[in-house]
Every structure is written in structure tokens, then in C-alpha cells.
N, C-alpha and C positions, 0 to 999 in steps of 0.2 A: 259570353259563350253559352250556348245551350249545355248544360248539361248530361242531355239525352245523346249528342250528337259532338263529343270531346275533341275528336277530329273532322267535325263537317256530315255532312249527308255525303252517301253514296254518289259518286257520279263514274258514267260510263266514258272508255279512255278509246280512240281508235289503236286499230296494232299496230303493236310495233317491238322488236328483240328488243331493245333497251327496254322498255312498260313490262317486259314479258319476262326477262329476267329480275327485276327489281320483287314483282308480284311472288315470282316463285322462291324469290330468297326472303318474302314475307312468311308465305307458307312454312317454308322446309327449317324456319328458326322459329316463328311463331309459340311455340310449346317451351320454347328457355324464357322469350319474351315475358309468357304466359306464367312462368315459374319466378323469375326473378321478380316480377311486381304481386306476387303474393310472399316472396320470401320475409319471416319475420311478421310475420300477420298470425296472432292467435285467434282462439276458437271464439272469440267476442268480436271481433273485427267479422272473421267471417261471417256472422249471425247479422251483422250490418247490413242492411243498404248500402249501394254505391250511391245513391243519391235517394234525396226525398222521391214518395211512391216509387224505386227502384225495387231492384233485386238486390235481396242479399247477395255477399260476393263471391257465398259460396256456391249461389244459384247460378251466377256467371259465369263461375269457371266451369260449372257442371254442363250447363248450357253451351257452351264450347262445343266439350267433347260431343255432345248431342247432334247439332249444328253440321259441324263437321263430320262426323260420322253421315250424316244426309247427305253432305255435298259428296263425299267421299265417292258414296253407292251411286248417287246420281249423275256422276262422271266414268263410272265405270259402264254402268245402262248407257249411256250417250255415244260410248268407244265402241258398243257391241249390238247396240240397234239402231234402227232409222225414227229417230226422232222420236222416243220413249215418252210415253204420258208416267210423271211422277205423281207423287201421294202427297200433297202438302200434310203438314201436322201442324198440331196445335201447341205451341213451344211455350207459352203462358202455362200451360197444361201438364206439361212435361215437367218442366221447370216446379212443381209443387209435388208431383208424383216423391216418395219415398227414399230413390235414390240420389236426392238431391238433399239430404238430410248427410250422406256419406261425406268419408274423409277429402277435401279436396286433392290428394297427392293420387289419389284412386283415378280421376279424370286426367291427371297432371301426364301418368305413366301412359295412359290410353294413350293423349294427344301424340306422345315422343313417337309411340308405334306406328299409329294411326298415320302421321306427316311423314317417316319413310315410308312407308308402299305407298304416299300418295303422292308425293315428290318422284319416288322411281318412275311412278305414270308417267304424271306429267311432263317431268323432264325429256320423255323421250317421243313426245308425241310432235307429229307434225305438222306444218301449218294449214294442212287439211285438215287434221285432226280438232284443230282448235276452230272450225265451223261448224263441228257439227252441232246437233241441236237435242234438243225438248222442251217438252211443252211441257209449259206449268200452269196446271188451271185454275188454280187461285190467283191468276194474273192475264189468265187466257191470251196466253200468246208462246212464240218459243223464245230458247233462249238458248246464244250461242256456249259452247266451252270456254272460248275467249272471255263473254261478261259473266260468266260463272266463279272463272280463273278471280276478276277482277272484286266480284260483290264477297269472295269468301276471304282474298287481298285484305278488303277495306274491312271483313266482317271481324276478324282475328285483331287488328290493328284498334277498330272500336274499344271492343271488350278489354283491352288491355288497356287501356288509355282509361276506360271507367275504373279502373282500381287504380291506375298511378295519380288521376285527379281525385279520388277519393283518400289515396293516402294523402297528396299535398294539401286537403283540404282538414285533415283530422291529424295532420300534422306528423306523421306516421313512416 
């Protein structure tokens, strides 16, 4: 198993309500997921690596909130414009900024907030809704709501998987 990739690399799903429920009941729990595989981790665990050349795990969880907070706005742009050009960031960047030194329960509480207003969205959008698009230029091309739904699915599910294989590996 790669390491870097605990559950696999990203791959694109066609739609479907069963894929579309499973995704949004990834999202709308994701932050207890998020919570429960840090539970019982002190402040030297956090200061860890999830893996060699990794991030620390407190960079991870912070990186979440971050993450999502992106996709969050950038689903809201997609609901309210015709095909929105986003801002890529620099999440290596990010990830070493100051407030990644903070308490991880700081991001934890974000996430809980953060995942209902984004769950009340999504849940109620329709299957128009979930074509529409943006362009992302660090990738130069668009991208539907649907593989958006799907890459933050898999991205929430990564991340947590880097700290449960990090616990099972440090015995934890």
C-alpha cells in the first residue's frame, strides 16, 4: 500500500442517487470521522508525521478545515454563477502558515459547522444543480458539482485514513 494514498487515488464515479447519497453521508459525518481518529492523540502525536516526508497530523487535520472551507465557497460560486474561474492556493503553503501550529479541536469545531451549511446545500440541490461547472486553472479545464461532490467524498476519507494508518502503525 502506498502510503501517500491509504484508500487509493481519486477516481471519477458516473451519477447516480445511490454514489450521491453514500458521498453526501461521507461529507455530512466526515468531522465525527475526523474527530474519532484523533481521539486520544496527544500534543507529540500531533507534532508527528502521518508518514515519512508527511505532514504532521496536526497539519492534516488543519488542512481539512482549509480544504474544505475552498470547496465549501467554491460550490457556493458554482450555484450562483455561470461557470466561475476559482483561485487555486498553495496548501503546502498554507499548511506551514501559523495557524497550523493551533489547537487541532479549533479546526475539529470549524469542520462540525462548516459540514452543516454544506450538507443543507447540497442536500437540496438538483440534478441540474449537480452539472454545473468551474473552471479550475491549475487544471485548465471545468469541473462539474457532481466530481467536486465526489474529489472532497474521497478527499475527507484520505485524510482520515492518514491518521488511522498512522495510529495502526505506531501502535496507537
Amino acid at each position: 500500500m502506498d502510503p501517500r494514498y491509504p484508500i487509493g487515488r481519486y477516481q471519477a464515479q458516473p451519477y447516480s442517487v445511490a454514489q450521491k447519497e453514500a458521498w453526501l453521508n461521507d461529507l455530512l459525518f466526515l468531522p465525527q470521522k475526523l474527530e474519532m481518529s484523533i481521539l486520544n492523540l496527544n500534543d507529540t502525536h500531533f507534532d508527528m508525521p502521518y508518514r515519512e516526508g508527511g505532514w504532521q497530523i496536526k497539519q492534516v487535520v488543519h488542512h481539512v478545515a482549509d480544504s474544505h472551507m475552498m470547496a465549501y465557497t467554491r460550490f457556493k460560486l458554482a450555484l450562483t454563477e455561470e461557470n466561475p474561474r476559482i483561485s487555486p492556493y498553495k496548501e503546502a503553503l498554507w499548511a506551514e502558515l501559523s495557524d497550523s501550529s493551533l489547537a487541532v479541536n479549533i479546526s475539529i469545531t470549524l469542520l462540525h459547522c462548516l459540514h452543516n451549511r454544506w450538507y443543507s446545500i447540497l442536500k437540496n440541490m438538483s440534478d441540474e444543480d449537480w452539472q454545473r461547472t468551474l473552471y479550475h486553472p491549475q487544471h485548465d479545464k471545468n469541473i462539474s458539482l457532481w466530481d467536486m461532490l465526489a474529489i472532497y467524498a474521497w478527499h475527507g476519507n484520505h485524510h482520515v485514513a492518514h491518521i488511522t494508518e498512522f495510529r495502526k502503525i505506531n501502535e496507537l
